[in-house]
Steps between C-alpha positions, in 0.01 A plus 500: 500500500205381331522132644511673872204722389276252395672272819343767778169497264479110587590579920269771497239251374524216699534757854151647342346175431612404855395811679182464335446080657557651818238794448300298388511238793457786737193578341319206464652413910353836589125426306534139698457693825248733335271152406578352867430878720171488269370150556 
């Protein structure tokens, strides 16, 4: 019970930290065209 606890702990992490490289890559994709529409 404990081992499966701390297991979905450890899934939830690594969907976060890869949710949050493709927000983040959105962003900075997004602020690309922001810098080009500007120039």
């Amino acid at each position: 019970q404990e081992f499966r606890g701390w297991n979905s702990v450890k899934w939830k992490t690594q969907a976060f930290k890869k949710i949050e490289k493709e927000i983040s890559s959105l962003v900075e994709g997004a602020l690309e065209k922001k810098e080009e529409a500007n120039a």
